[in-house]
SERO-4910 file (N, C-alpha, C, O; in steps of 0.05 Angstrom, whole numbers):
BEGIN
 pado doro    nc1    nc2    nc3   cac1   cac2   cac3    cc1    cc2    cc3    oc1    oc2    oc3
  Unk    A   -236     -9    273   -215     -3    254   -207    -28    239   -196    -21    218
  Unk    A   -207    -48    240   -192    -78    244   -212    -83    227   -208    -90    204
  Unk    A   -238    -81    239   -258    -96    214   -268    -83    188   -274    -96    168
  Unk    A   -268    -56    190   -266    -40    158   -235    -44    151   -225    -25    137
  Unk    A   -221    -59    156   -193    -52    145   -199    -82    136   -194    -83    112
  Unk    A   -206   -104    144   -210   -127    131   -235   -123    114   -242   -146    109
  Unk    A   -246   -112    107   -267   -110     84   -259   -100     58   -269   -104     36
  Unk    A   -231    -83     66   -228    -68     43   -190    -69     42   -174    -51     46
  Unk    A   -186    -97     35   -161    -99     28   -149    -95      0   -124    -97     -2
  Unk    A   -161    -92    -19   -155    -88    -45   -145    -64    -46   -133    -61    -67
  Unk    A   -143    -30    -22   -137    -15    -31   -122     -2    -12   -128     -8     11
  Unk    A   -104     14    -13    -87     24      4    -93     59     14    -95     76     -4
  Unk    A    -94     65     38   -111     94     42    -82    104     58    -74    100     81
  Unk    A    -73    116     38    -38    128     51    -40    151     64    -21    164     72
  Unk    A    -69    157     66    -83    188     85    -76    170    120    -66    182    139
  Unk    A    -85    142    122    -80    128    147    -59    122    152    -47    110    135
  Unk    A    -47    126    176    -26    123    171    -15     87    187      7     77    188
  Unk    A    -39     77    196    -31     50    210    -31     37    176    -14     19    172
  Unk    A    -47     43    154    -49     22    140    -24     28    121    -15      9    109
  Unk    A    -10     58    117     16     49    111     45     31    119     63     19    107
  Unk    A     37     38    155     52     21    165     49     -1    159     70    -13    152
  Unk    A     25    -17    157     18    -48    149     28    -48    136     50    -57    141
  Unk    A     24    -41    108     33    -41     86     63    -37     71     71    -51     53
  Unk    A     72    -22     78     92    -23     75    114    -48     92    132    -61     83
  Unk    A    105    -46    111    122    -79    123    113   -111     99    125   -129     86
  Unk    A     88   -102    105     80   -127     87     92   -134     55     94   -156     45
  Unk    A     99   -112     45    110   -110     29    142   -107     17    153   -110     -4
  Unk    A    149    -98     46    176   -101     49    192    -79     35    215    -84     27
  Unk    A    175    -48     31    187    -26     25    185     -6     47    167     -8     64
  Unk    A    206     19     47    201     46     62    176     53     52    169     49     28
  Unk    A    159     68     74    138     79     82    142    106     59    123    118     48
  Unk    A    161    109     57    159    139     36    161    130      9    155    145    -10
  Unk    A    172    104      7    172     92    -23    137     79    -36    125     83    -57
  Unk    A    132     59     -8    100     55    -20     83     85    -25     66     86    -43
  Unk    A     86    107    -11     62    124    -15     75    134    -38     57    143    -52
  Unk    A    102    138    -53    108    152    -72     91    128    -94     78    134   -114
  Unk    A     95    113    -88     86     87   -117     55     92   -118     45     93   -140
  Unk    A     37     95    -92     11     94    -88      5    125   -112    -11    124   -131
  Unk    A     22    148   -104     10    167   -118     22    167   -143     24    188   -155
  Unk    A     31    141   -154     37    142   -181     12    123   -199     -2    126   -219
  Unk    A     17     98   -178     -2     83   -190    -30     78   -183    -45     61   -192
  Unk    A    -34     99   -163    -56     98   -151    -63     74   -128    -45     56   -127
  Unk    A    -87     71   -108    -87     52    -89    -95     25    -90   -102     15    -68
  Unk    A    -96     11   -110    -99     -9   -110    -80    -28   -116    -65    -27   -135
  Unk    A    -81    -49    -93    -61    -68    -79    -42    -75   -105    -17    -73   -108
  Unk    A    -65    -87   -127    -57   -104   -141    -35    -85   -167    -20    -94   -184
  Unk    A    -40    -59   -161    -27    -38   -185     -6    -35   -164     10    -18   -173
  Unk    A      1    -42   -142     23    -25   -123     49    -53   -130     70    -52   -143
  Unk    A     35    -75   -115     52    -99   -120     63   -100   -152     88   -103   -154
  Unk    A     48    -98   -175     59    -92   -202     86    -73   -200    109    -79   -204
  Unk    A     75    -50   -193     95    -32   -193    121    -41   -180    143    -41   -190
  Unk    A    115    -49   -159    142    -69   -137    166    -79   -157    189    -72   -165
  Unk    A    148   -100   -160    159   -132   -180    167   -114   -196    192   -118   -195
  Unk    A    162    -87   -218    182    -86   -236    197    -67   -239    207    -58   -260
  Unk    A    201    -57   -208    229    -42   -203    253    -64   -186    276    -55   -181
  Unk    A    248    -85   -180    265   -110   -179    282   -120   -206    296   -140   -204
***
C-alpha cells in the first residue's frame, strides 16, 4: 500500500479512504471539505492545493 501510494503522489483517490485521511491532515482541512474540492477540481494534488490557497 505504502509503495503505490509513494509512486503516485500527484493525485488524490478519495474512493481510499487512508489516502483521504493523509491528505486531508496534510493539508490541514476536514475530510468532507478535501473530497468536496477533489470532486470539484478533480484529483490532482496540485489543482486541490490551488483550490485551498484561494478560499483563504
Amino acid at each position: 500500500m505504502v509503495d503505490l501510494f509513494q509512486r503516485d503522489r500527484s493525485h488524490i483517490h478519495v474512493d481510499k479512504e487512508w489516502e483521504v485521511a493523509y491528505w486531508s491532515k496534510k493539508l490541514g482541512i476536514p475530510r468532507e471539505t478535501l473530497v468536496e474540492i477533489v470532486n470539484e477540481v478533480g484529483p490532482v494534488v496540485e489543482n486541490v492545493v490551488r483550490k485551498i490557497k484561494s478560499l483563504h
